[in-house]
C-alpha positions as CSV (number, residue, x, y, z in Angstrom):
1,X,330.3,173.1,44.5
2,X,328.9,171.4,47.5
3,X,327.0,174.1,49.6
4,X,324.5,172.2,51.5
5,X,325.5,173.4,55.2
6,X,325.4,170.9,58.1
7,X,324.3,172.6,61.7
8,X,324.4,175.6,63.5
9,X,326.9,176.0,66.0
10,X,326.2,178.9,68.6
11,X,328.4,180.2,71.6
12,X,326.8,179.8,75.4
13,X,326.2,183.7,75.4
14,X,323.6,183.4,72.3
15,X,322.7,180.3,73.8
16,X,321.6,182.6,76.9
17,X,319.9,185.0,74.9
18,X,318.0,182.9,72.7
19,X,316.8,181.1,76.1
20,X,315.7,184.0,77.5
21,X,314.0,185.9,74.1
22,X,312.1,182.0,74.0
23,X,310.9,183.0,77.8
24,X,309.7,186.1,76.9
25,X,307.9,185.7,73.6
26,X,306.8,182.1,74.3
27,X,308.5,181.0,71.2
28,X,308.6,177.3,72.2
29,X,312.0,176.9,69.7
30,X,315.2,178.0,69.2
31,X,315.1,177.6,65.6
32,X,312.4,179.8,64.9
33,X,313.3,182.8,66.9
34,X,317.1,181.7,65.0
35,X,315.0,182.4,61.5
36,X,313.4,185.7,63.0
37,X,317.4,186.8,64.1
38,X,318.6,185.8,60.3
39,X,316.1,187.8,59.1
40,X,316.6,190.9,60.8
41,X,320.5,190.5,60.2
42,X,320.0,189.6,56.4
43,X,318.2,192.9,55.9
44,X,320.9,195.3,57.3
45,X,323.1,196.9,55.3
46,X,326.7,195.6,56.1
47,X,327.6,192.3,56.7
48,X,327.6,191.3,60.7
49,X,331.4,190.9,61.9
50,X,332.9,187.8,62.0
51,X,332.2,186.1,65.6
52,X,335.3,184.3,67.6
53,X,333.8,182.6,70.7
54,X,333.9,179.2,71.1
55,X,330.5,177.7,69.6
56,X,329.5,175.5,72.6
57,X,325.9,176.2,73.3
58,X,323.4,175.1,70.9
59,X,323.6,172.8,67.6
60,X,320.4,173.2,65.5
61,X,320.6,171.3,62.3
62,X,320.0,173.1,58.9
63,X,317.5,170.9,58.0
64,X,315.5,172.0,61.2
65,X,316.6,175.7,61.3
66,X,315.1,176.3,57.9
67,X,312.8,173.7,57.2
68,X,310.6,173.2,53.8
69,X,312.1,176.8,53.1
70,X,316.2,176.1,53.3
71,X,316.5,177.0,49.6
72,X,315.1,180.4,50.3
73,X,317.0,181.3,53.4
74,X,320.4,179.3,51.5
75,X,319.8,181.8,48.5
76,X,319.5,184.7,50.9
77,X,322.7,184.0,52.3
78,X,324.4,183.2,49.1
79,X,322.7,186.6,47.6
80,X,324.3,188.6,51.1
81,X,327.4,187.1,50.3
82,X,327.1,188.0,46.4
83,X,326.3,191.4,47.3
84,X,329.5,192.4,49.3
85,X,332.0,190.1,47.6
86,X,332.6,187.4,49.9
87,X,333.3,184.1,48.1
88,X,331.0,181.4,48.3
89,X,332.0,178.6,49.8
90,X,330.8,176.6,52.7
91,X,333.2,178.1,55.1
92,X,332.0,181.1,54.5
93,X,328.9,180.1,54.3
94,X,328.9,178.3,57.6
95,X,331.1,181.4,59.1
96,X,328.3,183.9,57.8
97,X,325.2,182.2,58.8
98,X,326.8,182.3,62.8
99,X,327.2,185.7,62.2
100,X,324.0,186.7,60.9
101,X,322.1,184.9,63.6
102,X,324.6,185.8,66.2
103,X,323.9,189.3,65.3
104,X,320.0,189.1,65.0
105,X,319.8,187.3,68.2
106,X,321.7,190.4,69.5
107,X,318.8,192.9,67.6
108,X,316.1,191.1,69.6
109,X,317.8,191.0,72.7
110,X,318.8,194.2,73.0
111,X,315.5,195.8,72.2
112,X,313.9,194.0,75.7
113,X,311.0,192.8,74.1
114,X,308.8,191.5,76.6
115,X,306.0,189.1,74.2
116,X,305.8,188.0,70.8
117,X,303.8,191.0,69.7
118,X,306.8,193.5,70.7
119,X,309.0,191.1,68.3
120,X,305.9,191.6,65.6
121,X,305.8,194.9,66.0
122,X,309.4,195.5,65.9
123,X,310.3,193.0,62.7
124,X,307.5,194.9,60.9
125,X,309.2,198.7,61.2
């Protein structure tokens, strides 16, 4: 089974978000403060809903969203997946990984964090 993803897609509205969390904390990339918001999805209980907007704000490829560490973050996907019975595949996969950074993109903006030690603080509670 072929699961190596491609790129992430994101709508304009995350694309909004993720420009203004990179204002605030300093962050100098999307694709890092994209790991923190996978992160903080991955570890909530239910899966995030599926997302319908049209994906036309940032592409970040998987090779640069995860880095050295894709197999960890692939597995940690694939083991969220596992977990509530979605089959793996790489539409889902694909379809899953939008949503899980979609909705931690959404965890950070909503809690106004204002610097990077606001987003330590709050990843570490």
């Amino acid at each position: 089974m072929d699961i190596d993803l491609d790129v992430l897609r994101t709508s304009t509205n995350v694309k909004n978000s993720l420009t203004r969390i990179k204002t605030l904390t300093g962050i100098p990339n999307w694709n890092i403060i994209c790991r923190w918001a996978f992160c903080l999805s991955i570890k909530q209980t239910a899966l995030p809903r599926e997302v319908e907007e049209k994906l036309d704000g940032i592409e970040i490829s998987y090779d640069v969203l995860f880095g050295k560490n894709k197999p960890i973050y692939t597995q940690l996907l694939i083991n969220n997946l596992v977990t509530h019975k979605v089959e793996i595949d790489k539409k889902n996969l694909t379809k899953y990984l939008y949503a899980h950074v979609n909705r931690g993109v959404n965890i950070i903006y909503t809690n106004k964090l204002k610097d990077i030690s606001g987003l330590m603080a709050f990843t570490n509670s």
